[in-house]
C-alpha positions in Angstrom: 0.0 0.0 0.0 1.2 3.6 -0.8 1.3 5.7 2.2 1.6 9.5 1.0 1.7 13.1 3.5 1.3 16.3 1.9 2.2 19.0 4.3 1.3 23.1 3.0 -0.2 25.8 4.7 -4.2 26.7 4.3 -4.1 28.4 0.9 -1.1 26.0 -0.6 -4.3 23.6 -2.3 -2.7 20.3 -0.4 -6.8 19.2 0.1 -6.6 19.3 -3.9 -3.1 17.4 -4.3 -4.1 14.9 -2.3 -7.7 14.8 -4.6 -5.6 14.9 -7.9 -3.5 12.1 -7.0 -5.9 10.1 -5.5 -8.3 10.3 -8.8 -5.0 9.8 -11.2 -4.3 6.6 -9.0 -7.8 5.4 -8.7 -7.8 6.3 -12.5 -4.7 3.4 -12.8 -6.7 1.3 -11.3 -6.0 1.2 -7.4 -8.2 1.7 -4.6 -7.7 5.1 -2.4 -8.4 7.2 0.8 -7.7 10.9 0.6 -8.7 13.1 3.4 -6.9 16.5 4.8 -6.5 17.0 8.7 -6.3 20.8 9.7 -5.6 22.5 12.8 -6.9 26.3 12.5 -9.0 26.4 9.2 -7.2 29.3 7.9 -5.1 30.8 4.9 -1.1 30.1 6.6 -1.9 27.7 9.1 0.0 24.7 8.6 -1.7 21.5 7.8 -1.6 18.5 5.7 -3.6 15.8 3.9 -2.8 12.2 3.2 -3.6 9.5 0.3 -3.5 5.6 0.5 -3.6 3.7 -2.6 -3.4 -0.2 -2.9 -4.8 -2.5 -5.5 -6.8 -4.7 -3.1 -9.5 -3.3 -0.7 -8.3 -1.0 1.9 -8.7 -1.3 5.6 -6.7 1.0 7.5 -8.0 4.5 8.7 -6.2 6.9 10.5 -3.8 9.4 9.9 -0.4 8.1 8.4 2.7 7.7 10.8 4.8 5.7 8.9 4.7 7.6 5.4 6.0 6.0 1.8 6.2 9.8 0.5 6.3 13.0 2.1 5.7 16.2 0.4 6.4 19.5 1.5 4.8 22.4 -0.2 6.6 25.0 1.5 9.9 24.6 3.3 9.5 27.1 5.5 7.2 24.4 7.0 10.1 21.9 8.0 11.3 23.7 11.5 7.4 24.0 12.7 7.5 21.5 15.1 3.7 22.5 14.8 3.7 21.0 11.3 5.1 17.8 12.0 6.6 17.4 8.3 9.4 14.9 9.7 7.0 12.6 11.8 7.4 9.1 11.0 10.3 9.6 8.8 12.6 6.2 8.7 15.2 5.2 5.5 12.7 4.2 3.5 10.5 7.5 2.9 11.2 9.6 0.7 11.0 13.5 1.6 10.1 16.0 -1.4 10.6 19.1 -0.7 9.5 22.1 -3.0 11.9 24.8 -2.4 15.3 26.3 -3.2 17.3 24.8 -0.9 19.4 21.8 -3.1 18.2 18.0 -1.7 21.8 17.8 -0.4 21.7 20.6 2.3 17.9 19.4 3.3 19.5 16.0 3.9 22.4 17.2 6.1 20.2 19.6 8.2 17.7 17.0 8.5 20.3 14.2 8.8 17.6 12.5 7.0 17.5 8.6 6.9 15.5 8.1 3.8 16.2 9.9 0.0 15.4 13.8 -0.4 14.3 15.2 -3.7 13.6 18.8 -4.5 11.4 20.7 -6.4 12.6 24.2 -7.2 9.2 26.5 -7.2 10.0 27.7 -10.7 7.9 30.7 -11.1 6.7 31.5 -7.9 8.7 34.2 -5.9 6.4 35.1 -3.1 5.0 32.4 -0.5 1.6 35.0 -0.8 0.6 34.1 -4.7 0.6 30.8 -3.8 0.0 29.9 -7.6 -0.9 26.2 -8.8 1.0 24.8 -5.9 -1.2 21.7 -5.5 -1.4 20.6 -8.9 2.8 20.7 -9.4 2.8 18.7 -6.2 0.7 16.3 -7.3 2.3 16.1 -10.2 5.6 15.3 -8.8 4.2 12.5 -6.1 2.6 10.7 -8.8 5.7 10.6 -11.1 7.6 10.0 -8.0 5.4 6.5 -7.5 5.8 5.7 -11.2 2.4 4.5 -11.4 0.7 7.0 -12.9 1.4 8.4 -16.8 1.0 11.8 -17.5 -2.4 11.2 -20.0 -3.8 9.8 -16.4 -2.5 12.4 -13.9 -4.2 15.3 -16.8 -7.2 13.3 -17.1 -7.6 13.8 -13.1 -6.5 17.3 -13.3 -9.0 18.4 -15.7 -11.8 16.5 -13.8 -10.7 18.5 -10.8 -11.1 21.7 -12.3 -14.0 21.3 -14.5 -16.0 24.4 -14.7 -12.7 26.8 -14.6 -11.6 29.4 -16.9 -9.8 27.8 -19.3 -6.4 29.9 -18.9 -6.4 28.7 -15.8 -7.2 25.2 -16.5 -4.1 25.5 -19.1 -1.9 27.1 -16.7 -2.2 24.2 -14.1 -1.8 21.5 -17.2 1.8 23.2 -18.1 3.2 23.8 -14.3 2.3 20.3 -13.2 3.7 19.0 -16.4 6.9 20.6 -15.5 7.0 19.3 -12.6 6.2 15.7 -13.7 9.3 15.6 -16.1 11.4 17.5 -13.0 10.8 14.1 -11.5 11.7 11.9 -14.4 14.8 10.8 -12.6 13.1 9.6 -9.4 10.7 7.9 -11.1 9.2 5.2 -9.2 11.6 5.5 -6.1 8.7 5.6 -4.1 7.3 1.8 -3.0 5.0 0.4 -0.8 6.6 -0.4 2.5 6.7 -4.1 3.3 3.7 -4.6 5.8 4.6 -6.0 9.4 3.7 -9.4 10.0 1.2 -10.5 13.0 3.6 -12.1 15.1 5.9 -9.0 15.0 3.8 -6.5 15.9 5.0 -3.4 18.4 2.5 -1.9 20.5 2.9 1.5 19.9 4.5 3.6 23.0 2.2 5.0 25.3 2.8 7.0 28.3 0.9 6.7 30.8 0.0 10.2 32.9 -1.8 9.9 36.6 -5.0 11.3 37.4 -4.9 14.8 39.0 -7.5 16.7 40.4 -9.4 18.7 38.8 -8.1 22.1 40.3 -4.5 21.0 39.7 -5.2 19.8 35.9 -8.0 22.1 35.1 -5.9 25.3 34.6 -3.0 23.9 32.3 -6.0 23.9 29.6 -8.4 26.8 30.7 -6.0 29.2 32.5 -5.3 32.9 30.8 -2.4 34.0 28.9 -1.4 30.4 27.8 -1.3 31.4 24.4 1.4 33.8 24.1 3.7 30.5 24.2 2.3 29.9 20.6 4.0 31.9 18.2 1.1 31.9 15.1 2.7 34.8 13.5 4.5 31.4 11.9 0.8 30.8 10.0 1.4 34.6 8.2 1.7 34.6 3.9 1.5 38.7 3.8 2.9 41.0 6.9 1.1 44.7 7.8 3.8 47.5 8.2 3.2 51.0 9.2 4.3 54.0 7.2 5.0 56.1 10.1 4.9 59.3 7.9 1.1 58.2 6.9 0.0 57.4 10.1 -2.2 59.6 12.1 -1.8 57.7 15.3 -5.4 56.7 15.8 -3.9 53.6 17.1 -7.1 52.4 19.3 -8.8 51.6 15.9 -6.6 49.3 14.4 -5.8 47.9 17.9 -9.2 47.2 18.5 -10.2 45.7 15.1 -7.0 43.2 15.4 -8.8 39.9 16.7 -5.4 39.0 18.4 -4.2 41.9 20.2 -1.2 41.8 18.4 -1.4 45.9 17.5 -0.2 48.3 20.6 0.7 51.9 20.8 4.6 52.9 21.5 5.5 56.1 23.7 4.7 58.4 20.7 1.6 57.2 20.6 2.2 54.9 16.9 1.0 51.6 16.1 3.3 48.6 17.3 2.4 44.9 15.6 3.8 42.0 17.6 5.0 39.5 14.6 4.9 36.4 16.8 1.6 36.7 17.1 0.2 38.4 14.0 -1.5 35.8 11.6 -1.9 38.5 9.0 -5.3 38.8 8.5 -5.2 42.5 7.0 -8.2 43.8 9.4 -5.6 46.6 10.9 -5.2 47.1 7.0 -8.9 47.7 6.3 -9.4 49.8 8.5 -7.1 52.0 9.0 -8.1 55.8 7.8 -4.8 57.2 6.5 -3.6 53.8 4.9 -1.0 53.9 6.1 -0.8 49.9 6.5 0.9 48.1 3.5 0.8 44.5 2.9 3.7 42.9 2.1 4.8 39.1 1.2 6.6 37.1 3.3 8.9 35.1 1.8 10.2 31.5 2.8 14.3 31.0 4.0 
């Protein structure tokens, strides 16, 4: 059975590579599961979807721990612990990782056991366009499996965008083509893994934690102020700065619109933004009278 993660971030279309693939595959005649699993449902936050494929009827459910392929949209994603991109990793998964960084300096930061392929982004420059990311990762798992032929993997594309404009229809076609032929040298390094027998299964490791009462336990969950540990500013595609020239100072407007409280007022009286904890929604950006809040893209490395 194939075992395939693709991690992105809301926005990156890995709910739609994981659907691409999984209709190209059933296409070739296998049966499939594709699913996504998010955290926060929203554009930046990381999340990922996963695809089984085997030709007889299949009975596992679950996420995947112990992947065949993993496939990183953005590597900007890889030190999220948050993310979980390297979860399950052993010598026999194969990591794809769409980014600039070459497959050799990925392996040695990683210390990877398994093969690491890259997928340079090509035209995108900005991790805010986010343009036809999830069909060029499809593309590049399904070549990557050698199971699929490019006739197959566009006949599951088009289905997927039927009712499109056709430029845009086009433009996905050509992007995930180039990435399919990127992948002509790996083709087929992907394989199932060998499936454990009965008699040596390993319970997985569980740890067991003692009941505490409830007014010890209670506040680890429920207790104020816990989530300025979690930096979400990691979830932001497009950052708010201030023009200080522009600004007017009415800083209890975009402070109060910002659903984080991540907008305060410096001893001059000017907006501050906390960037561990701004998702960059663009509210303060709306609303702010001057407009004297830009949007600009972050961009991974």
């Amino acid at each position: 059975m194939y075992r395939i993660r693709f991690h992105g971030r809301g926005g990156h279309g890995m709910k739609t590579a994981g659907r691409i693939l999984g209709t190209a595959l059933f296409g070739a005649g296998f049966e499939v599961q594709d699913a996504p699993r998010y955290g926060a449902e929203r554009r930046g936050a990381p999340l990922f979807a996963y695809v089984r494929a085997d030709r007889s009827p299949i009975l596992e459910r679950g996420v995947i721990l112990h992947p065949d392929l993993v496939v990183v949209a953005d590597e900007s994603l890889i030190p999220l612990a948050a993310a979980g991109v390297t979860a399950g990793l052993d010598a026999h998964t194969v990591l794809l990782i769409r980014g600039r960084v070459d497959a050799d300096t990925w392996r040695a930061r990683l210390n990877a056991p398994g093969p690491v392929v890259t997928l340079p982004p090509g035209e995108a420059e900005a991790r805010a366009e986010l343009p036809f990311i999830g069909a060029t990762c499809a593309a590049a798992a399904a070549r990557l499996t050698g199971e699929v032929a490019w006739p197959g993997f566009a006949a599951a594309l088009d289905e997927e965008l039927a009712g499109l404009d056709g430029e845009v229809v086009e433009e996905n076609l050509r992007r995930a083509r180039a990435a399919f032929d990127a992948m002509a040298a790996h083709e087929g390094e992907v394989t199932p893994r060998v499936e454990p027998s009965a008699t040596g299964f390993v319970p997985p490791h569980w740890i067991d934690l003692p009941f505490e009462d409830a007014r010890i336990s209670t506040p680890t969950i429920h207790a104020a102020a816990t989530s300025a540990a979690v930096n979400t500013g990691a979830w932001r595609t497009l950052r708010p700065v201030v023009d200080a020239e522009r600004c007017n100072g009415c800083v209890w407007i975009c402070s109060s619109y910002c659903p984080d409280g991540a907008i305060t007022a410096d001893e001059e009286g000017l907006p501050v933004i906390d960037y561990d904890h701004c998702k960059g929604c663009m509210i303060c950006l709306a609303q702010c009278p001057p407009h004297a809040i830009e949007a600009v893209a972050e961009v991974a490395g």
